[in-house]
C-alpha positions as CSV (number, residue, x, y, z in Angstrom):
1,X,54.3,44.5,19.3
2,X,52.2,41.2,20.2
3,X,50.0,40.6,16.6
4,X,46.3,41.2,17.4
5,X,44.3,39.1,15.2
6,X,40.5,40.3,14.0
7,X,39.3,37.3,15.3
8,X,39.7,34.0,16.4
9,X,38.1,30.2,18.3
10,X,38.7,30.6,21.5
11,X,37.2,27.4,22.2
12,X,37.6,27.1,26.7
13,X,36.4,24.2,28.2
14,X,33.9,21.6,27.3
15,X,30.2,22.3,26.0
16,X,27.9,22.9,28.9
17,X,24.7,20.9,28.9
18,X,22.4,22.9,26.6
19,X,18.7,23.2,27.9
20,X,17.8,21.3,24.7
21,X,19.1,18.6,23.0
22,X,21.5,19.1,19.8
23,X,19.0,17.2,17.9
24,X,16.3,20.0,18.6
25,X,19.0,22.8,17.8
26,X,19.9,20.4,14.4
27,X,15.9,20.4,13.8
28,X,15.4,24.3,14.0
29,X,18.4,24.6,12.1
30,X,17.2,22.7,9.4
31,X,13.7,24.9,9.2
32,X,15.8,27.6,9.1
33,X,17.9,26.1,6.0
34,X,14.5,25.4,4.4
35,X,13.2,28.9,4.7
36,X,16.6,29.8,3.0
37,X,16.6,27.6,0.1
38,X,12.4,28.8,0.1
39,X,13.9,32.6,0.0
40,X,17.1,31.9,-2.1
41,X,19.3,33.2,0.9
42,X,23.0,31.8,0.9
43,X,23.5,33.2,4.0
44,X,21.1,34.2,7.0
45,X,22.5,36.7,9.4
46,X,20.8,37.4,13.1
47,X,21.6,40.1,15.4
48,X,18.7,39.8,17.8
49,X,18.7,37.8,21.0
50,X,15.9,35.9,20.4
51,X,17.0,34.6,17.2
52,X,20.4,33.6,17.8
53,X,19.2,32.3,21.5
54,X,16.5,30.2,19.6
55,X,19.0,28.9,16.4
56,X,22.3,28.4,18.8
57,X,20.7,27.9,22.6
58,X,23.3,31.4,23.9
59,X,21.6,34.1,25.0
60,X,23.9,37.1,24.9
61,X,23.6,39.8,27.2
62,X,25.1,43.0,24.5
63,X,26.3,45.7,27.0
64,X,26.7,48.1,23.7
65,X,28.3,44.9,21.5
66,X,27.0,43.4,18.6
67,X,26.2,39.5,18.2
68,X,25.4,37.4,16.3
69,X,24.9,34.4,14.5
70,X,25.6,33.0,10.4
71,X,24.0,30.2,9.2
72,X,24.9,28.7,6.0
73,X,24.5,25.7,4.0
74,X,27.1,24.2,5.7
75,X,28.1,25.6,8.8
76,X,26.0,27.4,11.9
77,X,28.2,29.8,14.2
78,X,27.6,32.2,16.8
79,X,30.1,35.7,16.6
80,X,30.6,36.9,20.0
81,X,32.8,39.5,21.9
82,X,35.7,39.0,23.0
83,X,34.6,39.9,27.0
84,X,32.8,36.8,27.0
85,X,35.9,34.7,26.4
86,X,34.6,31.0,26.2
87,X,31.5,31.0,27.3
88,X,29.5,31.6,23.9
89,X,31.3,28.6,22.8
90,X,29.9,26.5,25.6
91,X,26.6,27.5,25.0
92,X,26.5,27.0,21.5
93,X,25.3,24.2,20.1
94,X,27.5,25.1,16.6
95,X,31.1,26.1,16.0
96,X,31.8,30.2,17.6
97,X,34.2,33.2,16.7
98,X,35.2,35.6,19.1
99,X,36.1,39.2,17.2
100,X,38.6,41.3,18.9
101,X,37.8,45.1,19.8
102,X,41.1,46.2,18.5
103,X,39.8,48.1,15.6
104,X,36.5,48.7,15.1
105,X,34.2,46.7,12.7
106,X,35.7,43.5,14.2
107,X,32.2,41.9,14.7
108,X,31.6,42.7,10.7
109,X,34.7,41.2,9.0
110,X,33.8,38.0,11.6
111,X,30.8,37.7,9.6
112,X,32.2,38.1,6.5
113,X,34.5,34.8,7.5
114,X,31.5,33.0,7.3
115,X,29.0,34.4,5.1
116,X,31.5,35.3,2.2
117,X,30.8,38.5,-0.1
118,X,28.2,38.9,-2.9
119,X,25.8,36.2,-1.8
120,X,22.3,36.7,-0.6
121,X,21.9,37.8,2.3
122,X,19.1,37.6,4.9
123,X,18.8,39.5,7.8
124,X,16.1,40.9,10.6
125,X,14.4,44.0,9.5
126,X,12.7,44.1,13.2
127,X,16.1,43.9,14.9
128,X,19.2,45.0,12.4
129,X,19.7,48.9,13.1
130,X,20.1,51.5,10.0
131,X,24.0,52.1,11.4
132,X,24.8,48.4,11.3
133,X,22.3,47.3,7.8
134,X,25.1,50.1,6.2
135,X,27.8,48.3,7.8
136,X,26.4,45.2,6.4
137,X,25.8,46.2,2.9
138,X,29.4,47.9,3.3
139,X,31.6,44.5,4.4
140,X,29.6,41.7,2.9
141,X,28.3,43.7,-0.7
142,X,25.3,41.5,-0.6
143,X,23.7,40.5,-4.1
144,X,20.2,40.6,-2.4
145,X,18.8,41.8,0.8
146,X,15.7,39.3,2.3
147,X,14.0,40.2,4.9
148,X,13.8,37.0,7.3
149,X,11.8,38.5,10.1
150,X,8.4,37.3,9.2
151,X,9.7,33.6,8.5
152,X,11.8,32.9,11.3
153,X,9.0,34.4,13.5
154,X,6.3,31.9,12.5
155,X,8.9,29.0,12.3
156,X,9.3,30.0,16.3
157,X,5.3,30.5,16.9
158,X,5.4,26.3,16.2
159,X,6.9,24.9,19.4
160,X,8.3,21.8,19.5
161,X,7.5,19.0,22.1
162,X,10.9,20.1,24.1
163,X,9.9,23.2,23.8
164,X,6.4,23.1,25.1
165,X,7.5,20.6,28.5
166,X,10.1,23.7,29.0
167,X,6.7,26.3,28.7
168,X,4.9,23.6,31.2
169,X,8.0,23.5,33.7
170,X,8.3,27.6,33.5
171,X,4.9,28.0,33.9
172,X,4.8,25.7,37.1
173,X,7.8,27.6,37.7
174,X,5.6,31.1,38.1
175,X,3.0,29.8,40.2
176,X,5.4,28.9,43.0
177,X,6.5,32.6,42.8
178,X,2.8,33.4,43.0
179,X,2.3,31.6,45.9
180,X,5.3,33.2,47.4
181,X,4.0,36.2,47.0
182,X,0.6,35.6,48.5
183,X,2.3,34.3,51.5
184,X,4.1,37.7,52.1
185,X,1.9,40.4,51.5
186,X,0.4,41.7,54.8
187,X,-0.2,45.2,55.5
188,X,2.8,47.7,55.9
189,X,5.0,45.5,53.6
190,X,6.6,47.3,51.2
191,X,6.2,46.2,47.5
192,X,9.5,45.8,46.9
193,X,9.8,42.9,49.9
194,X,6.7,40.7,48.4
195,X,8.8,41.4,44.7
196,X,11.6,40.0,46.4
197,X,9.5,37.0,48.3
198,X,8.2,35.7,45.0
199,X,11.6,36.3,42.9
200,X,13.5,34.5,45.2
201,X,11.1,31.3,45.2
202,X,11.4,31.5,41.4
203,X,15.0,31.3,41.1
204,X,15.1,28.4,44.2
205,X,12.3,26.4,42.0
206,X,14.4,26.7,38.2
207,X,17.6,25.6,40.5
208,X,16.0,23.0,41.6
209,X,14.4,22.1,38.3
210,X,17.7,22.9,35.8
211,X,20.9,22.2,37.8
212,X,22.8,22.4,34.1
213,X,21.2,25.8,33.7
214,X,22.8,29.6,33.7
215,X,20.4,31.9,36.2
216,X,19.6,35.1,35.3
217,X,17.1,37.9,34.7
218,X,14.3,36.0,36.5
219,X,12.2,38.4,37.9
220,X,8.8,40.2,39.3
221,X,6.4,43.1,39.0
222,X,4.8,43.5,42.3
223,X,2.0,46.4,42.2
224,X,-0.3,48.1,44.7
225,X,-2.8,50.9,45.0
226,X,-2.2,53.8,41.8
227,X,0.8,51.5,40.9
228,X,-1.5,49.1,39.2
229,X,-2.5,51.3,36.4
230,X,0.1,49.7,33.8
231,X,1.2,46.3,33.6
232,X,4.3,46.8,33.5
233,X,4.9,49.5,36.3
234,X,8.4,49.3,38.1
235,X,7.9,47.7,41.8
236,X,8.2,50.5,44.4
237,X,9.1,51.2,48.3
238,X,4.7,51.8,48.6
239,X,3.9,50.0,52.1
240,X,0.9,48.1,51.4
241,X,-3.0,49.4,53.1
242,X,-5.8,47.5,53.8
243,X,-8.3,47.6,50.9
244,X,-5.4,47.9,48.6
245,X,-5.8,46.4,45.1
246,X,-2.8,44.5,43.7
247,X,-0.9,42.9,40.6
248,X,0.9,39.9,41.5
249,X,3.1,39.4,38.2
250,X,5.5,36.7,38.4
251,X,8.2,36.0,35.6
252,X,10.7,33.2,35.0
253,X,13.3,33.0,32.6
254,X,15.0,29.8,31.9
255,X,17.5,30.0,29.2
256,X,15.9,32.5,27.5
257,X,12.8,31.4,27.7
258,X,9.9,33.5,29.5
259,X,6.8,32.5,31.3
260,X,4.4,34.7,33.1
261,X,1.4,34.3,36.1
262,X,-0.3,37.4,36.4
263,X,-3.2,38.1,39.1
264,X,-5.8,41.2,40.5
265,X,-5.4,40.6,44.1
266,X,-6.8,42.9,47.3
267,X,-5.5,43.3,50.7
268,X,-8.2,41.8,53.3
269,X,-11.4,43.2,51.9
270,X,-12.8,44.9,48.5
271,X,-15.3,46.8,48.2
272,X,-18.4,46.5,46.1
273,X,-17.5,48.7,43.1
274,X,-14.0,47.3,42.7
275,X,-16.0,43.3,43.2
276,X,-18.3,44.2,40.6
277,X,-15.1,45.3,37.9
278,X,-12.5,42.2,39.0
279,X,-15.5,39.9,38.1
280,X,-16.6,40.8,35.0
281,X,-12.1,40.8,34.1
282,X,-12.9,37.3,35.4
283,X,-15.3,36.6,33.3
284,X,-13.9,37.7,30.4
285,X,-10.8,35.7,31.1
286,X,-12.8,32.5,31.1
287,X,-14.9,33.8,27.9
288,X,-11.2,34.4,26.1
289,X,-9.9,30.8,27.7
290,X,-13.4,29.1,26.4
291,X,-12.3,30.4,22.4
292,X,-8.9,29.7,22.4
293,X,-9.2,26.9,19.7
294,X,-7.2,25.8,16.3
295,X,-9.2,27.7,13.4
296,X,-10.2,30.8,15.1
297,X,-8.3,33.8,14.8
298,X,-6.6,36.3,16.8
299,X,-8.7,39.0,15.2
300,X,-12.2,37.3,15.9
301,X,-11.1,36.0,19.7
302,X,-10.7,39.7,20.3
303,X,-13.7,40.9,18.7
304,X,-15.7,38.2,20.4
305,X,-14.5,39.5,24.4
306,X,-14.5,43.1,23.0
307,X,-18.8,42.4,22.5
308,X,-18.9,41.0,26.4
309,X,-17.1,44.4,27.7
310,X,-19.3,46.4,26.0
311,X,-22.2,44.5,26.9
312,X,-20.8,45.0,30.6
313,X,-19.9,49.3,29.8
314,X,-16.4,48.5,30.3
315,X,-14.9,48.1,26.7
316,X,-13.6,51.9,27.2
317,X,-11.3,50.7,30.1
318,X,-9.2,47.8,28.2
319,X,-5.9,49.3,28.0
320,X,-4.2,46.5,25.3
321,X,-4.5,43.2,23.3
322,X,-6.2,40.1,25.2
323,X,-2.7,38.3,25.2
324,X,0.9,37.4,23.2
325,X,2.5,34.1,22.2
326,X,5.1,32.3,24.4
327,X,8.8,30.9,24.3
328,X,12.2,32.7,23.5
329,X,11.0,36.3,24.4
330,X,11.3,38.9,27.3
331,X,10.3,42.3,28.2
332,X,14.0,43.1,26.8
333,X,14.0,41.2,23.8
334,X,11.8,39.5,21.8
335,X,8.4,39.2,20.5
336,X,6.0,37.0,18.0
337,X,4.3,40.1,17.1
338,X,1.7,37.4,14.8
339,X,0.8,35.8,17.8
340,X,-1.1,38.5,19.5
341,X,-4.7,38.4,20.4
342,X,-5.5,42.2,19.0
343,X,-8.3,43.7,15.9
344,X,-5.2,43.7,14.1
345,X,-4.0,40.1,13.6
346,X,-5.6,37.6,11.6
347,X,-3.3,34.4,12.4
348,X,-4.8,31.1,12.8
349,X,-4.4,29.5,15.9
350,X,-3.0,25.9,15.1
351,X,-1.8,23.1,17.3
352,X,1.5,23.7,18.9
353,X,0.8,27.3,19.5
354,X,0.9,28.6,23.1
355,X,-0.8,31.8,23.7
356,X,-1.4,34.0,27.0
357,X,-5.3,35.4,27.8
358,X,-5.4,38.2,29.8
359,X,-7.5,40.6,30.3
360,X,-6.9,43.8,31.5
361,X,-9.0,47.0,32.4
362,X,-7.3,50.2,34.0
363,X,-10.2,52.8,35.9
364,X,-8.6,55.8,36.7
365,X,-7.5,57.6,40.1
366,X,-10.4,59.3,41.9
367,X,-12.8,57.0,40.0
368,X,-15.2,54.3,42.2
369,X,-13.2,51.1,42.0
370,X,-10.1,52.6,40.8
371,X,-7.0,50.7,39.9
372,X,-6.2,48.1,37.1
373,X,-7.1,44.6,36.9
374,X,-5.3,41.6,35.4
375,X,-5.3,37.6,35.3
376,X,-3.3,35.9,32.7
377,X,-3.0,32.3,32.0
378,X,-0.9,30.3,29.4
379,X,-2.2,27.9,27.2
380,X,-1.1,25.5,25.2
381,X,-3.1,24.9,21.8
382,X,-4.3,21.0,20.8
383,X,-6.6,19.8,18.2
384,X,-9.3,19.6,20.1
385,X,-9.2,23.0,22.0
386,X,-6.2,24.0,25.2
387,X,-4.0,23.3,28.0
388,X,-4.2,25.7,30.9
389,X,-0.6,25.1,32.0
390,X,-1.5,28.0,34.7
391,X,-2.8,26.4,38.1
392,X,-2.7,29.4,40.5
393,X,-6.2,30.3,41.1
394,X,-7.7,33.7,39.7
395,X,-10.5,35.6,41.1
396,X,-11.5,36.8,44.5
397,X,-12.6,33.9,46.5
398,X,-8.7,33.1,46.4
399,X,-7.4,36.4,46.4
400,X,-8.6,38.5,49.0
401,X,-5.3,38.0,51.1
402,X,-3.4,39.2,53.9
């Protein structure tokens, strides 16, 4: 019978043109190492997509596999399946192993290739599943277990200036879908056609933008009427009524990294009650904008536009934090849980930071001025105060529409 190795390099082709230069991968590589040395890891080992997307530049896509990524002293690699044949390779910045699916536990003894046995080990208590942390424990027999979550998470809440023109270009990126989607809502459209308007526009713009790029997973939430309740409601066949409210959610993703426009918008006219509540969210959006400054904290930002909504009788409607860090996260993968504006969260804004406001309030069905109302913005954090990289206009003078 034809031998049928654990693993092997099945290195196809040429690199691809990463989004980054090597020398930003080589840079976040070498934070990583000194959070190691800081930890006393030997050997860090990622599962999640965010890590191993942010560390390598491939973004996996798991279908039921496991991935991942060892980083050592000496050597960086990415373990992949073998369904993906060479493309992991091609969109690693580092060397790659493909494991073989012809016994199970492949993916483990790949690992182990790299990592050795008996060393420190650090891995992702956020992402690393109770099956595969016994799987770990079993092939590798770590000496120590350190947590790396927390670390690697604030290493990735400092971005880079690559990183932050990629955050401009996705966030310029949004607002063309945005517009899109204003263009096409009319009544009788169905919400799925103005989703479809703005996502196409999206994915035109990033192939316009990143020729070298892989597209995928670009996408939009398009919400009317009861649909608005949540933010992140599925887009339905709902044909679109005059009076309507609407949430115009836009959301690019260029290799692996997410953007997001969100807006309260209303088919031809609003009436008085529903005015009344999409201004004071306004309001409160520029209020949250105004204190987004290096040296206040999540915790107090919050706190400070919790006072103006109860000032206004609408603190009880809020329905979540006042907005989440940016860069490689999605709604599938992915989140700098420090980097949240919630009661909860004390981190420090700093310079380098990027951060999301936005407001939300949620007035139930039946109830004058009922629906939920949004804007969202992304800023970028200076040392003296923030970037709106967000340029499609909020509030109702521009978005009254159809």
């Amino acid at each position: 019978m034809t031998s049928r190795p654990e693993m092997y390099r099945f290195h196809n082709g040429e690199k691809a043109p990463l989004q980054f230069a090597v020398s930003e991968y080589e840079a976040r590589i070498a934070g990583l190492r000194k959070i190691m040395a800081d930890t006393g890891v030997s050997a860090a080992v990622f599962t999640s997509m965010h890590n191993i997307s942010y560390y390598s530049g491939f973004t996996y896509c798991a279908f039921g596999r496991p991935y991942g990524l060892v980083v050592t002293a000496s050597e960086a690699v990415t373990i992949s399946a073998g369904i993906d044949a060479g493309q992991p390779w091609r969109r690693s910045f580092c060397d790659n192993i493909t494991y073989t699916d012809w016994q199970r536990d492949n993916f483990w003894r790949a690992i182990l290739s790299v990592s050795g046995e008996g060393v420190v080990v650090g891995y992702e208590s956020d992402h690393l599943t109770l099956l595969q942390k016994v799987k770990l424990e079993h092939f590798l027999k770590p000496s120590q277990l350190v947590d790396l979550y927390e670390p690697t998470m604030r290493q990735r809440m400092g971005k880079s200036a690559a990183e932050l023109e990629m955050i401009r270009a996705g966030a310029a990126v949004a607002d063309v879908g945005g517009f899109a989607i204003r263009d096409a809502v009319k009544e009788g459209a169905r919400e799925i056609d103005v989703a479809m308007a703005g996502r196409d526009a999206m994915e035109l713009e990033i192939a316009k933008r990143f020729p070298d790029a892989e597209y995928r997973d670009t996408w939009v939430w398009f919400q009317s009427g009861i649909n608005t309740d949540g933010a992140h409601n599925p887009v339905t066949g709902r044909r679109l009524e005059r009076g309507d409210i609407l949430s115009l959610n836009t959301f690019p993703m260029i290799s692996g990294y997410y953007t997001a426009l969100e807006r309260t918008m209303f088919v031809k006219e609003v009436d008085a009650e529903s005015l009344r509540i999409w201004e004071a969210n306004v309001a409160a959006h520029e209020l949250g904008i105004s204190l987004l400054k290096p040296g206040a904290s999540c915790a107090e930002i919050t706190h400070q536009i919790n006072a103006f909504f109860e000032e206004q009788d609408l603190l009880q409607y809020r329905t979540f934090g006042y907005g989440h860090s940016f860069g490689v996260l999605s709604h599938y993968y992915g989140r700098e849980a420090g980097l949240e504006l919630r009661e909860d969260i004390d981190t420090v804004l700093e310079p380098g930071m990027v951060i999301s406001m936005e407001p939300m309030l949620t007035i139930a069905e039946g109830q004058p001025g009922a629906g939920g109302y949004r804007e969202h913005d992304i800023l970028i954090i200076h040392e003296d105060g923030n970037e709106n990289i967000t340029k499609y206009p909020y509030g109702p003078e521009f978005n009254v529409v159809g």
